[in-house]
C-alpha positions as CSV (number, residue, x, y, z in Angstrom):
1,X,96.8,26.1,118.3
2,X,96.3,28.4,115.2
3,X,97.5,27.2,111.8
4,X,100.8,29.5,110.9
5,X,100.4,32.4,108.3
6,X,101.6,31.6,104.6
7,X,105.5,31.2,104.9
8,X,105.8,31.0,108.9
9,X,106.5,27.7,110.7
10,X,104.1,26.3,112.7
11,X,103.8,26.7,116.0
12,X,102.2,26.5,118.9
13,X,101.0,30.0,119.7
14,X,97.4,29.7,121.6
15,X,97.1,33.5,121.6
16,X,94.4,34.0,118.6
17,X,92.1,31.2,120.1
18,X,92.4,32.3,123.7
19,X,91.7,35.7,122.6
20,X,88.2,34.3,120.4
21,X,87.1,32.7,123.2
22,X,87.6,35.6,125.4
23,X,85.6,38.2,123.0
24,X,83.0,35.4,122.7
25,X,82.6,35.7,126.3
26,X,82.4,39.3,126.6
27,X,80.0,39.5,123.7
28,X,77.9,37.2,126.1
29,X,77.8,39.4,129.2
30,X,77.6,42.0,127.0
31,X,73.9,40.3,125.9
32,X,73.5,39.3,129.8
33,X,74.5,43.2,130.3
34,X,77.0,42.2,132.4
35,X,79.3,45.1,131.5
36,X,81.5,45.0,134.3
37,X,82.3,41.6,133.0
38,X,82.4,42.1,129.5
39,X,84.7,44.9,130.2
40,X,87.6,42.6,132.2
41,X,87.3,40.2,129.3
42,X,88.2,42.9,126.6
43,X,90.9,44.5,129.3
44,X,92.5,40.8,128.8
45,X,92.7,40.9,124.9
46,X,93.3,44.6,124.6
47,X,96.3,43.3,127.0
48,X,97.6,40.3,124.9
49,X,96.6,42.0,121.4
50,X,96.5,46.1,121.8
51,X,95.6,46.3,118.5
52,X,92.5,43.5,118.3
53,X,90.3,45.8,116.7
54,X,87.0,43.9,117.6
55,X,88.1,44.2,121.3
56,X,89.1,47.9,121.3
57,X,85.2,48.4,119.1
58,X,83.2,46.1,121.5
59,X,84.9,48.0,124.5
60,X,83.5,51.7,123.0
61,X,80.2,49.7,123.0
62,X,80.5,48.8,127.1
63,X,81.9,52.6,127.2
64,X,78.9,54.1,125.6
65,X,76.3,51.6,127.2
66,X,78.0,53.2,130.5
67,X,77.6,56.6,129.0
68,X,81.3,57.8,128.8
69,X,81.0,58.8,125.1
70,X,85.0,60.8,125.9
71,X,86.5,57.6,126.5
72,X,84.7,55.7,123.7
73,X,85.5,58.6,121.0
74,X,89.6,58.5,122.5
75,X,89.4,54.4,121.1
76,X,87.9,55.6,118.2
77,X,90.4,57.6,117.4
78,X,93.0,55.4,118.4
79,X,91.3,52.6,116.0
80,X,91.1,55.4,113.0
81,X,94.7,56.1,113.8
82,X,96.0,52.5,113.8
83,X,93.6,51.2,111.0
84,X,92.9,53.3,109.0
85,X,91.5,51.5,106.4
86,X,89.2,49.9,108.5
87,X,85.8,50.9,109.2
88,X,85.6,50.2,113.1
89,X,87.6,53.3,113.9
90,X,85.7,55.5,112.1
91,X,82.5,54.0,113.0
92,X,83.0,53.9,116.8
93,X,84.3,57.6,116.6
94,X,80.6,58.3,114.8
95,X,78.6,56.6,117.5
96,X,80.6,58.5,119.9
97,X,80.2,61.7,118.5
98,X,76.8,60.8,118.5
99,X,76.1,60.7,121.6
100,X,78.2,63.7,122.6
101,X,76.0,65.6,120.3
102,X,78.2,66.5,118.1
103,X,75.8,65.7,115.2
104,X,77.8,67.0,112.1
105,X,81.3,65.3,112.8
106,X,79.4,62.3,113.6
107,X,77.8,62.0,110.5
108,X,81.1,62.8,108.7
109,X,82.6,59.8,110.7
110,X,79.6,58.1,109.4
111,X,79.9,58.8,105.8
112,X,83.7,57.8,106.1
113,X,82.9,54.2,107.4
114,X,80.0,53.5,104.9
115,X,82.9,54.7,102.3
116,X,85.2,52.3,103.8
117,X,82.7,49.3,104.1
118,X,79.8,49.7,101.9
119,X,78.3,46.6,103.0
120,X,78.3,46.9,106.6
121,X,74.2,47.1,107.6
122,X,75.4,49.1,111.3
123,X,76.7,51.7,109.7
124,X,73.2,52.5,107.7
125,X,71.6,51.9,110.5
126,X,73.3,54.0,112.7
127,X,73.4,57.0,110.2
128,X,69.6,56.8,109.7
129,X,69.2,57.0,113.4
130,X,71.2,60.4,112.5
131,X,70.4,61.6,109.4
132,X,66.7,61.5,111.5
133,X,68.0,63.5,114.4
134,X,69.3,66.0,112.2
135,X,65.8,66.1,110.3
136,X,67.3,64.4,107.0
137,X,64.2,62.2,106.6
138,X,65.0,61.0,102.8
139,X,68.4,59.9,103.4
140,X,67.5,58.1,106.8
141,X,65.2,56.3,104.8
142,X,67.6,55.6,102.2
143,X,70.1,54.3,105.1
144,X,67.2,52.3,106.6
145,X,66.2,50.8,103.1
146,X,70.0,50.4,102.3
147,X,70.5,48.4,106.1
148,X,67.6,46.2,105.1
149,X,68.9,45.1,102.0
150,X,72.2,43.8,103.5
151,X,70.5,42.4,106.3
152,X,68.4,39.9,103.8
């Protein structure tokens, strides 16, 4: 049972905790690199809640680790589309692009979620990793540096 949002009336709606327990479950075969598993758990949220966007980011992560970058860069999209304010959506679509090889969209992707989350340590790592790829050596250090520093 969740506690109600400010001016709703309580009720009895199990949906929020069933669907935390679920992601906690897929983030554990995900760690066990049980994708197969990880991956019916987030079909079960993305069913209840099509919009959970920690569901719809973990599944590009099974997507990716199964190396279908396509289908991982259509959620990121989708994400970007529905949120798009949030930095998942453009983060996803970066790692995505990423490893489609697209190296310049993905670090514009990149740049958009550190814009839209300056303290998110993923998104510095991630755009070293890229920034190195594409021979940028000073600003993957700075990302690297910058990661660190939120990590602490």
């Amino acid at each position: 049972v969740t506690a109600p949002k400010p001016g709703a009336q309580p009720g009895q709606d199990a949906t929020d905790v069933i669907c935390a327990a679920a992601m906690t479950s897929a983030q554990e075969a995900l760690n066990a690199r049980d994708l197969t598993q990880a991956e019916r758990l987030l079909d079960r949220v993305l069913l209840a809640v099509p919009d959970h966007a920690d569901a719809v980011t973990l599944k590009a992560r099974v997507l990716l680790l199964r190396a279908q970058p396509q289908a991982a860069l259509d959620l990121g999209t989708y994400l970007t589309s529905r949120l798009p304010f949030d930095r998942r959506g453009p983060f996803v679509t970066g790692m995505a692009l990423m490893a489609l090889g697209r190296f310049m969209e993905a670090l514009g992707a990149l740049n958009q979620a550190a814009a839209l989350d300056p303290d998110d340590p993923a998104v510095f790592e991630a755009r070293a990793r890229l920034n190195e790829r594409l021979g940028l050596l000073q600003d993957a250090a700075a990302d690297r540096v910058r990661a660190r520093v939120l990590r602490d």
